[in-house]
C-alpha positions as CSV (number, residue, x, y, z in Angstrom):
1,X,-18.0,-8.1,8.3
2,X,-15.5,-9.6,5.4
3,X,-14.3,-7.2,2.8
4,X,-13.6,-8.5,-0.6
5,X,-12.6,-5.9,-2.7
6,X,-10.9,-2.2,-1.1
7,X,-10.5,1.3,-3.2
8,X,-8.8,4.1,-2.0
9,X,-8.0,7.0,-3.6
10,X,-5.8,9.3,-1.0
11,X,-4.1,11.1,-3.9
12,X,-3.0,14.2,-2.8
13,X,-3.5,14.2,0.5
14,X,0.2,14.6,2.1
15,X,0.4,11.1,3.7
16,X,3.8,10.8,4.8
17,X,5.7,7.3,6.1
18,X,4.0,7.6,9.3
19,X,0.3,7.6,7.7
20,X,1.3,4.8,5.5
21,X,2.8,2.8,8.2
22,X,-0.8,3.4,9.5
23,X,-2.7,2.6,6.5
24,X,-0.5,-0.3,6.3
25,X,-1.1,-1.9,9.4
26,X,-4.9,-1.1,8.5
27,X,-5.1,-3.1,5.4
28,X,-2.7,-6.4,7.1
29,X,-6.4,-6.7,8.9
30,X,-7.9,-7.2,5.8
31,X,-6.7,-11.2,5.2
32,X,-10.0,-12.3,3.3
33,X,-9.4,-9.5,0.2
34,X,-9.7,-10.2,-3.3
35,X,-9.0,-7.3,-5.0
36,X,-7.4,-3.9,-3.7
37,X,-7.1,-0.9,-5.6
38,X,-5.0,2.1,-3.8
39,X,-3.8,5.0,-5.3
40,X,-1.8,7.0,-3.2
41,X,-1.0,9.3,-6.3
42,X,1.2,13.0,-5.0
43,X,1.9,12.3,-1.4
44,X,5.4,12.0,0.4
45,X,5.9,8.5,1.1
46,X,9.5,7.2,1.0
47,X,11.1,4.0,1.0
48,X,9.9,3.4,4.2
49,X,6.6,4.2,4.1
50,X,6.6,1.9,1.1
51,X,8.4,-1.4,3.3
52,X,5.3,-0.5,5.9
53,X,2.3,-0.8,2.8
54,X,4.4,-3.7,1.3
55,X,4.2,-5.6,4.9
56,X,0.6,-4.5,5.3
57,X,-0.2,-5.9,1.5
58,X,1.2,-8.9,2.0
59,X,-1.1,-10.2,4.9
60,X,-3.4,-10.5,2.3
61,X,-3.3,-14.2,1.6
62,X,-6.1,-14.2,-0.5
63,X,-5.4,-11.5,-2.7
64,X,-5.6,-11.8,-6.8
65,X,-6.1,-8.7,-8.1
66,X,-4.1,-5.5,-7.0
67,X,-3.5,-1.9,-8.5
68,X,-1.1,0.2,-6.4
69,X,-0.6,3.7,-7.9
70,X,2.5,5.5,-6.2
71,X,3.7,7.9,-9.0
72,X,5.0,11.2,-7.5
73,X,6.5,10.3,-3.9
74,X,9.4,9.8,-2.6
75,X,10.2,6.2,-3.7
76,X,14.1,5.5,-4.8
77,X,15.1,2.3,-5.8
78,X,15.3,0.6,-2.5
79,X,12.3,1.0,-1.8
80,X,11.3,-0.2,-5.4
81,X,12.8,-3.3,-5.0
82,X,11.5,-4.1,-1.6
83,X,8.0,-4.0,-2.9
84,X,8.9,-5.9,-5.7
85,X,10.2,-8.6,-3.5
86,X,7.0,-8.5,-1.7
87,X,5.0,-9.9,-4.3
């Protein structure tokens, strides 16, 4: 089965660097994707957990269309700019 299009919301659900090296390696499987939506909203995910979503995100060779909502973890400017060089 190709997926074409992914939204998650896992707001507010206490997923730390570990789940999102997880949900990371998850979404590096989807390579066919078009357009991912992910909102990981009030969690605890630092600039690491951010490097293993960024790596994950950019697997996607086919992506075009992405909304990533992180507002209220534990992102500093590292990893800020680390996702920023990711895409």
């Amino acid at each position: 089965m190709t997926v074409a299009s992914l939204y998650l919301d896992l707001s507010d659900n206490r997923i730390d660097d570990i789940g999102a090296k997880y949900l990371g390696e998850g979404i590096s499987k989807c390579v066919n994707i078009t357009s991912l939506n992910l909102n990981f909203n009030v969690n605890s995910i630092s600039e690491n957990g951010i490097k293993y979503l960024g790596e994950g995100i950019s697997n996607c060779a086919s992506l075009i269309s992405i909304d990533l909502c992180l507002s209220n973890n534990k992102i500093d400017d590292i990893g800020a700019k680390f996702l920023g060089e990711r895409f």
